[in-house]
C-alpha positions in Angstrom: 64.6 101.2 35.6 64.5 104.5 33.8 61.4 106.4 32.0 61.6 104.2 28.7 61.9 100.7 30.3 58.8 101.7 32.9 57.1 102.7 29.6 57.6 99.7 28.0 56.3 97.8 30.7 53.7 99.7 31.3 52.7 99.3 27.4 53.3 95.7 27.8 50.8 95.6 30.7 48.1 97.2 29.0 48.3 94.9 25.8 48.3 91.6 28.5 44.9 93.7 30.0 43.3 94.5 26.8 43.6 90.9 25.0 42.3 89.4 28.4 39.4 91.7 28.0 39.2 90.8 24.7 38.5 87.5 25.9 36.3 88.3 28.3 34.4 90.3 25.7 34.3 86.8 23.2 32.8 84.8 26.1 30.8 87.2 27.2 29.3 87.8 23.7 29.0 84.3 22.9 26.9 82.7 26.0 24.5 85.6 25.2 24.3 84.7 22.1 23.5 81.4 23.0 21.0 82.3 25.9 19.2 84.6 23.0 19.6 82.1 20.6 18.0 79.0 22.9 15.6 82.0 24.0 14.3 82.8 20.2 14.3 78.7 19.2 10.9 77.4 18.7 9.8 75.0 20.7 7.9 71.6 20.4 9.5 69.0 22.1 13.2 71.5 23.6 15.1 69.0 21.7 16.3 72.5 19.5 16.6 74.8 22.6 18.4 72.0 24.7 21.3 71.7 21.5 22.2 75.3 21.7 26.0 75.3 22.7 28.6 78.3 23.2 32.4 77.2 22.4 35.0 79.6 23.4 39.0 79.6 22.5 40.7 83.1 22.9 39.5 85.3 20.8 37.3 83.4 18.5 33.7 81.7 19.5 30.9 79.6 18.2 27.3 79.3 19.0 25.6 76.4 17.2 22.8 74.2 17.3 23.6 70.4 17.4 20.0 68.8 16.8 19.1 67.1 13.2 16.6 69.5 12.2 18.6 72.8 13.1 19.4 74.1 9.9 16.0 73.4 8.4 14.1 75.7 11.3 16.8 78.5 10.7 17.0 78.7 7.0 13.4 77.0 6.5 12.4 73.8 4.3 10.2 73.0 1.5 7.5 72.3 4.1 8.3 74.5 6.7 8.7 78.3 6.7 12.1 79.7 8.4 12.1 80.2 12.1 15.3 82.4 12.4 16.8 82.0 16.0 20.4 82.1 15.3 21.3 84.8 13.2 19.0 87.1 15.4 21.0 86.2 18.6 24.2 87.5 16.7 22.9 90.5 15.6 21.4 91.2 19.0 25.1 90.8 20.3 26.7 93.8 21.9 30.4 92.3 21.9 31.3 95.7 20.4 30.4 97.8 23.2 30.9 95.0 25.7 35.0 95.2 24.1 35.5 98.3 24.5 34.0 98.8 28.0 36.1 96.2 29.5 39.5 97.6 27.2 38.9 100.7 29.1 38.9 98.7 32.4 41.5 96.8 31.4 43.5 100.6 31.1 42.4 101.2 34.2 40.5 104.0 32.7 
């Protein structure tokens, strides 16, 4: 194997690394999201707090809420004020920092 073909593979090595990590990174993200999220929820009865899922494919990810009433405690209801718990667990997400840290890993740096 000479100097361009090791390089190559080498390349092809750290692209395998760094999309894995990338990974890593979207589930990482996401099930803190969702711990912050169920953490931030109001609760009366844990019906809300107990609904609070983390889905993971690759590089994308979803945290929802599955109960009834979800969407009217986030975004608030004619009778009821908003009680954000969603959108703060995504802002509070470090997947930025947490991608890069385990790119760099991945590189073996």
């Amino acid at each position: 194997m000479n100097g361009a073909a090791r390089l190559r593979a080498k390349i092809a090595r750290m692209g395998t690394g760094c999309r894995a990590a990338a990974e890593q990174a979207v589930r990482q993200a996401a099930e803190a999201a969702r711990d912050a999220a169920a953490a931030n929820a109001p609760v009366e009865t844990g019906r809300l707090r107990g609904s609070i899922r983390a889905s993971v494919s690759g590089l994308t990810a979803e945290v929802s809420a599955g109960c009834e009433y979800a969407a009217a405690v986030e975004l608030g209801s004619r009778k009821h004020p908003a009680q954000p718990y969603l959108l703060p667990a995504a802002q509070e997400s470090n997947f930025a920092e947490l991608a890069a840290e385990l790119a760099a890993k991945a590189m073996g740096r």
